[in-house]
mmCIF file of the C-alpha atoms, coordinates in Angstrom:
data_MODEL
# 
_entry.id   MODEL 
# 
loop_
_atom_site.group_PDB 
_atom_site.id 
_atom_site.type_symbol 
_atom_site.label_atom_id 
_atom_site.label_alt_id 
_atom_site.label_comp_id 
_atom_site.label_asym_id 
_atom_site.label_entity_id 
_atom_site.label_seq_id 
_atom_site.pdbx_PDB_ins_code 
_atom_site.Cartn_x 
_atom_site.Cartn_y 
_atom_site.Cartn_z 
_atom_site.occupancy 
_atom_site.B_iso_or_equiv 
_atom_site.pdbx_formal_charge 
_atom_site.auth_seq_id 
_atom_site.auth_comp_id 
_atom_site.auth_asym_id 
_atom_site.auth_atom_id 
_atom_site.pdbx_PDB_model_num 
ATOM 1   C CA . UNK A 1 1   ? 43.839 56.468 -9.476  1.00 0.00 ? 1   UNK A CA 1 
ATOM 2   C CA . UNK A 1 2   ? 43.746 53.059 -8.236  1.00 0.00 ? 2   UNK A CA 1 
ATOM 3   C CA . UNK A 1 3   ? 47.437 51.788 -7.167  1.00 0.00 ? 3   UNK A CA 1 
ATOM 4   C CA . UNK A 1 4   ? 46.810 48.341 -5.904  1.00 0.00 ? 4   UNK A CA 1 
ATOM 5   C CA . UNK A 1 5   ? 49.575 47.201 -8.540  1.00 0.00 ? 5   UNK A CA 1 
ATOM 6   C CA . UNK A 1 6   ? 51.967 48.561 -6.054  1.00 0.00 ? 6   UNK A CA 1 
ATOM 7   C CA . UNK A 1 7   ? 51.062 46.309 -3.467  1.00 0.00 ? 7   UNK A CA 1 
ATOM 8   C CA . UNK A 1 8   ? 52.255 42.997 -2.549  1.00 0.00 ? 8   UNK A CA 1 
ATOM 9   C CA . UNK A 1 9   ? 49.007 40.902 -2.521  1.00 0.00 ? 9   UNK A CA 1 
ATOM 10  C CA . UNK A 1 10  ? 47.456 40.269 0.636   1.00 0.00 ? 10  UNK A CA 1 
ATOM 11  C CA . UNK A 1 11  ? 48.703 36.689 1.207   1.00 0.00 ? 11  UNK A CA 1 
ATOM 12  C CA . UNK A 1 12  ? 52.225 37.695 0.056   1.00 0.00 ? 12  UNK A CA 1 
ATOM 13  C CA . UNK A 1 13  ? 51.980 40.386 2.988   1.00 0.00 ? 13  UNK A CA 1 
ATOM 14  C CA . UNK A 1 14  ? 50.591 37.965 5.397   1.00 0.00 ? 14  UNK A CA 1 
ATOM 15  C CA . UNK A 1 15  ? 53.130 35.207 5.067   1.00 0.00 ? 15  UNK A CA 1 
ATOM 16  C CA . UNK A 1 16  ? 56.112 37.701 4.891   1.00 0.00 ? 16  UNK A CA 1 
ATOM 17  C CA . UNK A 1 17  ? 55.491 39.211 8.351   1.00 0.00 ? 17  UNK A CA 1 
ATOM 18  C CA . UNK A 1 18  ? 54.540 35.295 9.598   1.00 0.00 ? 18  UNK A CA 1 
ATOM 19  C CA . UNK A 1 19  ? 57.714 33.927 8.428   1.00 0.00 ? 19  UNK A CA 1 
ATOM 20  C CA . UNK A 1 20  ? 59.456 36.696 9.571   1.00 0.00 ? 20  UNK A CA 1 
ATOM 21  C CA . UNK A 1 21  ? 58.300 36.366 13.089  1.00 0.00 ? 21  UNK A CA 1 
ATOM 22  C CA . UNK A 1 22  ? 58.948 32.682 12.759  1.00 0.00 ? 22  UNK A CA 1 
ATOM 23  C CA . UNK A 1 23  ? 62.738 33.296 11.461  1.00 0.00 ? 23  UNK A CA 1 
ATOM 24  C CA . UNK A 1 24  ? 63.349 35.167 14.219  1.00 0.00 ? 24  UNK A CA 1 
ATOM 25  C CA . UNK A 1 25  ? 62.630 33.622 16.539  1.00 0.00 ? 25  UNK A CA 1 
ATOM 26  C CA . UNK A 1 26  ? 64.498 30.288 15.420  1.00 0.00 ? 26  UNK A CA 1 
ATOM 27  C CA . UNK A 1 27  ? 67.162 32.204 15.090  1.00 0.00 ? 27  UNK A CA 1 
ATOM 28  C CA . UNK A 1 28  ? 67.434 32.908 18.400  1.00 0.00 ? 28  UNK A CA 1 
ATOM 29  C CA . UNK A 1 29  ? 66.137 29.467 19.348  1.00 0.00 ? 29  UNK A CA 1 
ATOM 30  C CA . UNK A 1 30  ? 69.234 28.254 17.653  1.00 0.00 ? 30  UNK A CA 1 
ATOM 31  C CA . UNK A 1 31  ? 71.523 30.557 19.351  1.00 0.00 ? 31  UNK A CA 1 
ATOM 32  C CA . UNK A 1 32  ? 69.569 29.392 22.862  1.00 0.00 ? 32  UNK A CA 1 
ATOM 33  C CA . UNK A 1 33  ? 70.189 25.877 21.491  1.00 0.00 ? 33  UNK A CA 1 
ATOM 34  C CA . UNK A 1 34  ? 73.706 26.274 21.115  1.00 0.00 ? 34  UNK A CA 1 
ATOM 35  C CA . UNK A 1 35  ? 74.501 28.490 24.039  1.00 0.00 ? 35  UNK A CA 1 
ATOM 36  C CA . UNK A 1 36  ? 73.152 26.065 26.910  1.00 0.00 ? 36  UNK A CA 1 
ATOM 37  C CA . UNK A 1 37  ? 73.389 22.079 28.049  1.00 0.00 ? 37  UNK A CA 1 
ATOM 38  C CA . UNK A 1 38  ? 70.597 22.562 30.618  1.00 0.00 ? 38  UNK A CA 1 
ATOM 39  C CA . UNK A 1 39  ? 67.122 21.435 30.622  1.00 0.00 ? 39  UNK A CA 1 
ATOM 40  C CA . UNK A 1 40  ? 66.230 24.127 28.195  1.00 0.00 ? 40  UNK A CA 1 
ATOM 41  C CA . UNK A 1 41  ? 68.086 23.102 25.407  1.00 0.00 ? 41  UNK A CA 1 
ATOM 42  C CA . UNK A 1 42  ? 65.440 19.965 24.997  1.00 0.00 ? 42  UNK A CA 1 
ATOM 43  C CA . UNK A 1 43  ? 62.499 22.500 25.091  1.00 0.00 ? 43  UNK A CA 1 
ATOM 44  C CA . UNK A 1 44  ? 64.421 24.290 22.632  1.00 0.00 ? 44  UNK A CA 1 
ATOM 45  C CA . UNK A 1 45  ? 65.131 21.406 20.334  1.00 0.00 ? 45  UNK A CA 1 
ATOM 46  C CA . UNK A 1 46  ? 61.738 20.274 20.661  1.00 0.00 ? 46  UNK A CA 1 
ATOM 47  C CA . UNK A 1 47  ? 60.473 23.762 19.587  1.00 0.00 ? 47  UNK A CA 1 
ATOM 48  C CA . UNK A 1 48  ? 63.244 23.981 17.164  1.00 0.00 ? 48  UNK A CA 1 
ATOM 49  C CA . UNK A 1 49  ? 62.474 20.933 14.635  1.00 0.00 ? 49  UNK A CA 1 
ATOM 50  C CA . UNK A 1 50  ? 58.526 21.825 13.981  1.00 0.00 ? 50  UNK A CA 1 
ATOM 51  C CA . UNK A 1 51  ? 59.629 25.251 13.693  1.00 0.00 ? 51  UNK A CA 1 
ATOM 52  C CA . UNK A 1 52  ? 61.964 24.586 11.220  1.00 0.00 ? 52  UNK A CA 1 
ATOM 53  C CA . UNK A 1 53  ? 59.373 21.971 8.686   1.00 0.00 ? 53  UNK A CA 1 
ATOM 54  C CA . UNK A 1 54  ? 56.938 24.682 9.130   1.00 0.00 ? 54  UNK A CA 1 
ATOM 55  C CA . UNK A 1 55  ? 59.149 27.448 7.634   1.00 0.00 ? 55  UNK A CA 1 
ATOM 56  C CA . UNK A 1 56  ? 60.249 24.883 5.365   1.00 0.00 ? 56  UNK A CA 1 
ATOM 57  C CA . UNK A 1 57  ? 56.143 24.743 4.170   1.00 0.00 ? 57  UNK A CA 1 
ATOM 58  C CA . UNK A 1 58  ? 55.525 28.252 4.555   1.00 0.00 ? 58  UNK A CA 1 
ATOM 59  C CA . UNK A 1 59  ? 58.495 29.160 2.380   1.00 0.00 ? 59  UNK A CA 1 
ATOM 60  C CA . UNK A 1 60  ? 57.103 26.683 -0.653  1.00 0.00 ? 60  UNK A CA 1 
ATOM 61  C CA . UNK A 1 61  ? 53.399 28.353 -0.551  1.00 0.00 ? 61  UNK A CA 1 
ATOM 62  C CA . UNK A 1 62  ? 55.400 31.303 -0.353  1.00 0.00 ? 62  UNK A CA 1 
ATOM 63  C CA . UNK A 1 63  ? 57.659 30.322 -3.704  1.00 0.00 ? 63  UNK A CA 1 
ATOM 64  C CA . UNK A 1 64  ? 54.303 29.594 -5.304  1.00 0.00 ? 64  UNK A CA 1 
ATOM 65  C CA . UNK A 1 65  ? 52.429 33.032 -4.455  1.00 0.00 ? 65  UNK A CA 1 
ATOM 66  C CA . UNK A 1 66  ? 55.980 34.878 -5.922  1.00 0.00 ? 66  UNK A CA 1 
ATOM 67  C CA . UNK A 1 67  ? 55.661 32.577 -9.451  1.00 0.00 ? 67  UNK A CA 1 
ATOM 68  C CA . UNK A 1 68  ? 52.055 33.118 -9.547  1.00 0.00 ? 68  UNK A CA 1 
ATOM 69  C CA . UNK A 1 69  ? 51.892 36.690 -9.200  1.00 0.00 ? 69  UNK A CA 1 
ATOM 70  C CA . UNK A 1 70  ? 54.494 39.289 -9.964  1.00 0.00 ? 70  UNK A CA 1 
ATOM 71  C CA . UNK A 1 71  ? 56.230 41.696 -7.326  1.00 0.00 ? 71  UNK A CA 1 
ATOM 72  C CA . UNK A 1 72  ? 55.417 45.296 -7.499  1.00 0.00 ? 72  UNK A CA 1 
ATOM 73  C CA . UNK A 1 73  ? 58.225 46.906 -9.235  1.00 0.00 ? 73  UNK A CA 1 
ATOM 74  C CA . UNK A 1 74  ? 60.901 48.336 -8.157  1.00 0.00 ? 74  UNK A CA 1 
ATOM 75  C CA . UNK A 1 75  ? 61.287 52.282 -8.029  1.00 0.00 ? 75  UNK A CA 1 
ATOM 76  C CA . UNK A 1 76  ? 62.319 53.328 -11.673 1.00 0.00 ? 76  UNK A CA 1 
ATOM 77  C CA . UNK A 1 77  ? 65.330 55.419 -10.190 1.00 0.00 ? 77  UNK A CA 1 
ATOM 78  C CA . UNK A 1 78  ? 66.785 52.672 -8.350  1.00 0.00 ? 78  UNK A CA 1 
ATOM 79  C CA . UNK A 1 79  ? 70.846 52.331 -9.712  1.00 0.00 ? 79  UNK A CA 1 
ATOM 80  C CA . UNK A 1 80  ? 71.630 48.966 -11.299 1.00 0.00 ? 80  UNK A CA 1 
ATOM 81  C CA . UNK A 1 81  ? 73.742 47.618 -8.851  1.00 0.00 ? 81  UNK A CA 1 
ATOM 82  C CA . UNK A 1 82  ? 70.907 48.699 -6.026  1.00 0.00 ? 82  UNK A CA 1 
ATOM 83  C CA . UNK A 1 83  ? 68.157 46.808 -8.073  1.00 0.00 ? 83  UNK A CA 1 
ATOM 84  C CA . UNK A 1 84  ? 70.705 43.728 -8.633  1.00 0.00 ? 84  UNK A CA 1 
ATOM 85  C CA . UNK A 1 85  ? 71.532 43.588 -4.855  1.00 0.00 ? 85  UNK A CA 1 
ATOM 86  C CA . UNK A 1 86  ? 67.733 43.736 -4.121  1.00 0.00 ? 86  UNK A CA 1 
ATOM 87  C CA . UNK A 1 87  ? 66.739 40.589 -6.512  1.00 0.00 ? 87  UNK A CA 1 
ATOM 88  C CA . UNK A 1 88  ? 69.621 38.941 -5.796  1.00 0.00 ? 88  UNK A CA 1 
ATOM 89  C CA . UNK A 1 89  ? 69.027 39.294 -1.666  1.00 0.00 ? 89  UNK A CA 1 
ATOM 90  C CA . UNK A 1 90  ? 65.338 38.600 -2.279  1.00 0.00 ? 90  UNK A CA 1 
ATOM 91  C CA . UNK A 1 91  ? 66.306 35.417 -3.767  1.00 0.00 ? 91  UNK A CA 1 
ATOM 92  C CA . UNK A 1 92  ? 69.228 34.349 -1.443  1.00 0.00 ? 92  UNK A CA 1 
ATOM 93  C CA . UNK A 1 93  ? 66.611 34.451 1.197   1.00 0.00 ? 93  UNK A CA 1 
ATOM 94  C CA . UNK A 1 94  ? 64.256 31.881 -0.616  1.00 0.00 ? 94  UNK A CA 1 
ATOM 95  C CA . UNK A 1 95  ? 67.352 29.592 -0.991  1.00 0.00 ? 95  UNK A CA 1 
ATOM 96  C CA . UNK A 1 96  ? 67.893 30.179 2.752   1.00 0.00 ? 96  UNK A CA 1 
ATOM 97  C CA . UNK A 1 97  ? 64.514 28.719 3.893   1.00 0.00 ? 97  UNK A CA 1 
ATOM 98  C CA . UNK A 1 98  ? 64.847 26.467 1.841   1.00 0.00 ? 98  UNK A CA 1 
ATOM 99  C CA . UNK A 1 99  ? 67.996 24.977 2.576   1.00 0.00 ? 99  UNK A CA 1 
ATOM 100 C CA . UNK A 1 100 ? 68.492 25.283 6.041   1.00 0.00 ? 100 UNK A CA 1 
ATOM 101 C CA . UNK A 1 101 ? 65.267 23.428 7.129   1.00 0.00 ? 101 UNK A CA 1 
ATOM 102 C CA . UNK A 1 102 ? 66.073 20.363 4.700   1.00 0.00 ? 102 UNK A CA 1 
ATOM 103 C CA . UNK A 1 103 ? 69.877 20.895 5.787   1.00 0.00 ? 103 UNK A CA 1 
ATOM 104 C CA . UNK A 1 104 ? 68.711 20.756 9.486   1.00 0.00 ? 104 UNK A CA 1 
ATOM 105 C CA . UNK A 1 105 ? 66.326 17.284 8.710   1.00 0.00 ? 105 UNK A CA 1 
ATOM 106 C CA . UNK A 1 106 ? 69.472 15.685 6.814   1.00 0.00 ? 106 UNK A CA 1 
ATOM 107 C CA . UNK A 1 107 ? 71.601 16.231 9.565   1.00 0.00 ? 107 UNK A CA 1 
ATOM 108 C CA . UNK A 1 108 ? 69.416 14.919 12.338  1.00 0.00 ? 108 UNK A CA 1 
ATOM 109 C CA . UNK A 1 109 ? 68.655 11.875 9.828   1.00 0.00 ? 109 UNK A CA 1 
ATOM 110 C CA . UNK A 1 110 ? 72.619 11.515 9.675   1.00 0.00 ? 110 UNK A CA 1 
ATOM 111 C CA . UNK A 1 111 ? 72.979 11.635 12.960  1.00 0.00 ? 111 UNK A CA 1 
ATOM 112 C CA . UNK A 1 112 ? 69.970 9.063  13.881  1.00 0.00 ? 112 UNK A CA 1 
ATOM 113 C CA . UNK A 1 113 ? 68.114 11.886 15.995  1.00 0.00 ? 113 UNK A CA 1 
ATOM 114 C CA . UNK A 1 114 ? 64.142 11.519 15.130  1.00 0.00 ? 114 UNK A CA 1 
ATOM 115 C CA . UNK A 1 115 ? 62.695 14.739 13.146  1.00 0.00 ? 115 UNK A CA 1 
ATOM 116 C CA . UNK A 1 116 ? 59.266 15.246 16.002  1.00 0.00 ? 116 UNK A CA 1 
ATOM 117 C CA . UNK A 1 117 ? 56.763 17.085 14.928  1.00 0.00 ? 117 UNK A CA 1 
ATOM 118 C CA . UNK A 1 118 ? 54.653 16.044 17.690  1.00 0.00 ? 118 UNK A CA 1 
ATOM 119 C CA . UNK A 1 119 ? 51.419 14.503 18.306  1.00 0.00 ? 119 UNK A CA 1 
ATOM 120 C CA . UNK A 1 120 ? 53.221 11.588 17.354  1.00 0.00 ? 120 UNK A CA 1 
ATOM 121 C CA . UNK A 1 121 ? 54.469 13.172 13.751  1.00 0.00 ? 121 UNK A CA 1 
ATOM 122 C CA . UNK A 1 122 ? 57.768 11.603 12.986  1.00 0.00 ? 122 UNK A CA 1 
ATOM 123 C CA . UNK A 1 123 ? 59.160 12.509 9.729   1.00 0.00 ? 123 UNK A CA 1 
ATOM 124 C CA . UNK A 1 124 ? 61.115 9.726  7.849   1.00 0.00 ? 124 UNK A CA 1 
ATOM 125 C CA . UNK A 1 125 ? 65.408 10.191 7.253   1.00 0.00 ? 125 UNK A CA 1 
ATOM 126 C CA . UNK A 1 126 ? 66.292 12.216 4.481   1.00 0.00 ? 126 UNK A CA 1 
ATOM 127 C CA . UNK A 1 127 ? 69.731 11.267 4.710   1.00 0.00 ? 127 UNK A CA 1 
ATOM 128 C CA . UNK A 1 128 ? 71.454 7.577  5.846   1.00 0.00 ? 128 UNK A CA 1 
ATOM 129 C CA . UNK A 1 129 ? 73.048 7.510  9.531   1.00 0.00 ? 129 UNK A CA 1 
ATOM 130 C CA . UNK A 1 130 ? 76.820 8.315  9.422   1.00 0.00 ? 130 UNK A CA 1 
ATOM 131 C CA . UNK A 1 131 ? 78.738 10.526 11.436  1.00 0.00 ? 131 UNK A CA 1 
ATOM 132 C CA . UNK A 1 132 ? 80.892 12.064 9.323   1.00 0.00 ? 132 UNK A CA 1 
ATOM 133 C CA . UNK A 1 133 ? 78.071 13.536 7.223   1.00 0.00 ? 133 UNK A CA 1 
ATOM 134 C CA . UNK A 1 134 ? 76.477 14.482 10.642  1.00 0.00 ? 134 UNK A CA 1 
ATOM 135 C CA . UNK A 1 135 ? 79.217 16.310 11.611  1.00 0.00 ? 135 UNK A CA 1 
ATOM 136 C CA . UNK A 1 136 ? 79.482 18.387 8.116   1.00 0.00 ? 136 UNK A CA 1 
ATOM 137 C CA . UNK A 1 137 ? 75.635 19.025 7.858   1.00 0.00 ? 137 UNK A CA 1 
ATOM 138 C CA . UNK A 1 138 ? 75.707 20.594 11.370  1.00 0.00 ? 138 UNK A CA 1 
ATOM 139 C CA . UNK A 1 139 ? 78.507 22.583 10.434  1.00 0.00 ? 139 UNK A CA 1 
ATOM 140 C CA . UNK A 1 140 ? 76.966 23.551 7.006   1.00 0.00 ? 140 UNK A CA 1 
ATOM 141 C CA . UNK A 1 141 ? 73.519 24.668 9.457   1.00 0.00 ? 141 UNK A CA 1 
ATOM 142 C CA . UNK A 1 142 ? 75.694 26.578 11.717  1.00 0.00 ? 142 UNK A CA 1 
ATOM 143 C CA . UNK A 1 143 ? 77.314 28.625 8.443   1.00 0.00 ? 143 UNK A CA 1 
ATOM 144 C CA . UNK A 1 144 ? 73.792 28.711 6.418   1.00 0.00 ? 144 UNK A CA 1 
ATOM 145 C CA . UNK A 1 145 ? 72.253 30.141 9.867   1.00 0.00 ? 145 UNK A CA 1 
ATOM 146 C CA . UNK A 1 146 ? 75.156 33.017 9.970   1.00 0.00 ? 146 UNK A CA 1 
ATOM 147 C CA . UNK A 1 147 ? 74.092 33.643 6.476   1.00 0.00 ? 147 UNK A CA 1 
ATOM 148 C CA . UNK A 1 148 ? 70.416 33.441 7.084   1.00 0.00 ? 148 UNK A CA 1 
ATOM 149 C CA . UNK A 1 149 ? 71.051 36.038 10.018  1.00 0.00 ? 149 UNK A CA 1 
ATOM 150 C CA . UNK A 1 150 ? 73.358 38.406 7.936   1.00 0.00 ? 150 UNK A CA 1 
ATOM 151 C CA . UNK A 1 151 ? 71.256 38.664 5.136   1.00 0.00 ? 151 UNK A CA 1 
ATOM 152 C CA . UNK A 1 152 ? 68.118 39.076 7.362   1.00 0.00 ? 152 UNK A CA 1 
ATOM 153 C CA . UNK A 1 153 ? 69.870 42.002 8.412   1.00 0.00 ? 153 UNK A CA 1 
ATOM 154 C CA . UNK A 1 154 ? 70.816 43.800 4.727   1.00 0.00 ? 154 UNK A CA 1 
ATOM 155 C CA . UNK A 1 155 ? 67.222 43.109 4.133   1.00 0.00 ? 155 UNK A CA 1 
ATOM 156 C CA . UNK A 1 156 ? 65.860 45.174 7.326   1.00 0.00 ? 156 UNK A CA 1 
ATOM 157 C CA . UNK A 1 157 ? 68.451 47.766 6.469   1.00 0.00 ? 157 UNK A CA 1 
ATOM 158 C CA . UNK A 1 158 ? 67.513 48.353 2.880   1.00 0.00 ? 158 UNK A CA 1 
ATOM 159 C CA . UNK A 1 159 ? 63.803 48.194 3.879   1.00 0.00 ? 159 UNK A CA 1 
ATOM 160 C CA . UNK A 1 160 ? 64.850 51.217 6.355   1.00 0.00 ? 160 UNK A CA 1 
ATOM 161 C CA . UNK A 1 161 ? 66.148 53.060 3.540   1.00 0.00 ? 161 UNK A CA 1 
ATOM 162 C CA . UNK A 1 162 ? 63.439 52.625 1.447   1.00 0.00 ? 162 UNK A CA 1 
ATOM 163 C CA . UNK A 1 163 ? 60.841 53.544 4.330   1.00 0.00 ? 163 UNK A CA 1 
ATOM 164 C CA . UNK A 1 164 ? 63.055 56.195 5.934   1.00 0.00 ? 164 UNK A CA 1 
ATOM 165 C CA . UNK A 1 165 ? 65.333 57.553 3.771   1.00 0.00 ? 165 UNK A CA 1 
ATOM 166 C CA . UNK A 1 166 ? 64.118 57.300 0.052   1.00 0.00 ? 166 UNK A CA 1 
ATOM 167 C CA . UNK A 1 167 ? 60.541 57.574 1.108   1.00 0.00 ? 167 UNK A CA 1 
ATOM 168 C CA . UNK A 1 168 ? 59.769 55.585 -2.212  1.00 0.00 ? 168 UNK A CA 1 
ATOM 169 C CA . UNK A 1 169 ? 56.968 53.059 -1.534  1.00 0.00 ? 169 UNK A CA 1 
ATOM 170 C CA . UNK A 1 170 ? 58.975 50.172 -1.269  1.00 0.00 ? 170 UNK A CA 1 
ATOM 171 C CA . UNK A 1 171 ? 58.741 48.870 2.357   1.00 0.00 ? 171 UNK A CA 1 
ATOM 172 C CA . UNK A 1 172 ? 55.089 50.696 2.326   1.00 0.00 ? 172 UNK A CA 1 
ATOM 173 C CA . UNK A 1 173 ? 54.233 47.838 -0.675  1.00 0.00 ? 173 UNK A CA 1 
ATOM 174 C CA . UNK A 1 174 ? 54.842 45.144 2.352   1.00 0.00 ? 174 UNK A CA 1 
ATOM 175 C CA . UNK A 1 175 ? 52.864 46.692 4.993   1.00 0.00 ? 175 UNK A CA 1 
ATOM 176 C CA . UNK A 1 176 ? 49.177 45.154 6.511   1.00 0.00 ? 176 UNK A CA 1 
ATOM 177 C CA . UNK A 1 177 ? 47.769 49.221 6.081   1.00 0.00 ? 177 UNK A CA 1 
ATOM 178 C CA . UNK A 1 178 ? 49.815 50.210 2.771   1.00 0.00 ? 178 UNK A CA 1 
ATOM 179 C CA . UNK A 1 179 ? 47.065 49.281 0.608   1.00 0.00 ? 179 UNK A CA 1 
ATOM 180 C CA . UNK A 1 180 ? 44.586 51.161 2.482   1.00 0.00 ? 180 UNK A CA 1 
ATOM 181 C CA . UNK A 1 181 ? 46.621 54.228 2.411   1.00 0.00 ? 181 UNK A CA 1 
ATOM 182 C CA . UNK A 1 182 ? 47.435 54.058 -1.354  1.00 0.00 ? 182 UNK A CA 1 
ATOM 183 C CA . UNK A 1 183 ? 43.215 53.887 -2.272  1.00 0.00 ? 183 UNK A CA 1 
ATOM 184 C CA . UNK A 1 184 ? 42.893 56.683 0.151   1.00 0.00 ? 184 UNK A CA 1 
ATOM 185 C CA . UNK A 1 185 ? 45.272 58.805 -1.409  1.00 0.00 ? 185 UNK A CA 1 
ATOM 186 C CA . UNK A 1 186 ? 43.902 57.939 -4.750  1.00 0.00 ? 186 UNK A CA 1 
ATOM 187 C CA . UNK A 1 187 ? 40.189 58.711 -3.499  1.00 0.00 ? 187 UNK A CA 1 
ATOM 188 C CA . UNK A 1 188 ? 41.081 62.413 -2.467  1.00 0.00 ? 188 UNK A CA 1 
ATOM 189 C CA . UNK A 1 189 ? 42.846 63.060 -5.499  1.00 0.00 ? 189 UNK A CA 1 
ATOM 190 C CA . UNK A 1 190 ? 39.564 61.854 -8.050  1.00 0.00 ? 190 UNK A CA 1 
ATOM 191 C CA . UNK A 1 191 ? 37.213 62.579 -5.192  1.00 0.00 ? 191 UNK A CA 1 
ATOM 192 C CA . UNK A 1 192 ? 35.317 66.409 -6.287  1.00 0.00 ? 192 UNK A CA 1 
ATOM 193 C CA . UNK A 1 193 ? 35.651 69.017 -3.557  1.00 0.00 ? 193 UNK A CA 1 
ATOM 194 C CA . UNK A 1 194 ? 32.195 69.525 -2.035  1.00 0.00 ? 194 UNK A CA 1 
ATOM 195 C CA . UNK A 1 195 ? 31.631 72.611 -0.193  1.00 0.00 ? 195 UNK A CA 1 
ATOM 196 C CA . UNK A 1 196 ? 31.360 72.240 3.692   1.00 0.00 ? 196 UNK A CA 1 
ATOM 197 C CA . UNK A 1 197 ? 34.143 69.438 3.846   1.00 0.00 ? 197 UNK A CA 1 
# 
């Protein structure tokens, strides 16, 4: 029995583990950012903004590949409120990298700070120069990166559980070798015994 309907699609599984390498490690870019006035904190800036749009792009072919085809579903015995927490933290995530990239680009634009992408990629204001909107955007980035770093960490616990604990197929659906292992399974259980295997 073929269970490749249990499987994130290949792309899905590809950009998940990209963005989450490239969450990451803004997060702790930011945190770097915020934590030093040396040299490093233009490196960091500079490696910061490109980061940023690119999540920002990643997370819209991302959208697109959810809307176009459907997540596995989840285990039939999951509670209610488990299921509702797990929809409603998949999609607080979206909103996330979504809104702190374009939240990031509107404050710089407030602030008059160029968005670099380098190679000479400059991308246009988003929002007009004043300082008072500067100064609430960066707070809002500061909160919406607390958030973004909370709820990365509910999501790594609950994919524990699932892999650990429950043992139910969940965080297996997300994995580059899942897929593999699911058609194996379902090969030596339709596969006839032959003798001298």
């Amino acid at each position: 029995m073929n269970r490749d309907h249990e499987m994130f699609s290949l792309p899905a599984r590809v950009l998940h583990w990209l963005m989450a390498a490239m969450i990451l490690t803004m997060l702790f870019v930011g945190a770097g950012m915020v934590a030093t006035v040396s040299d490093k904190h233009t490196w960091l800036l500079a490696l910061h903004k490109p980061l940023g749009i690119a999540i920002l792009a990643l997370a819209v072919l991302r959208l697109l590949l959810r809307l176009a085809r459907k997540p596995p579903p989840l285990p039939a015995d999951m509670a209610p409120l488990q299921r509702f927490a797990a929809l409603a933290s998949h999609w607080l995530l979206y909103a996330l990298m979504f809104a702190l990239p374009l939240v990031g680009w509107a404050m710089l634009s407030a602030g008059g700070y160029p968005v670099s992408l380098g190679a000479g990629v400059q991308l246009p204001p988003i929002a007009p120069f004043d300082a008072s909107v500067f100064a609430t955007l960066r707070w809002l980035h500061r909160a919406l990166a607390y958030l973004l770093f909370a709820t990365v960490l509910m999501h790594l616990g609950a994919a524990l559980y699932h892999g650990l604990i429950r043992r139910d197929g969940v965080l297996r659906s997300m994995t580059w070798r899942g897929r593999a292992r699911e058609v194996a399974t379902a090969d030596s259980q339709t596969r006839p015994v032959v003798p001298g295997d």
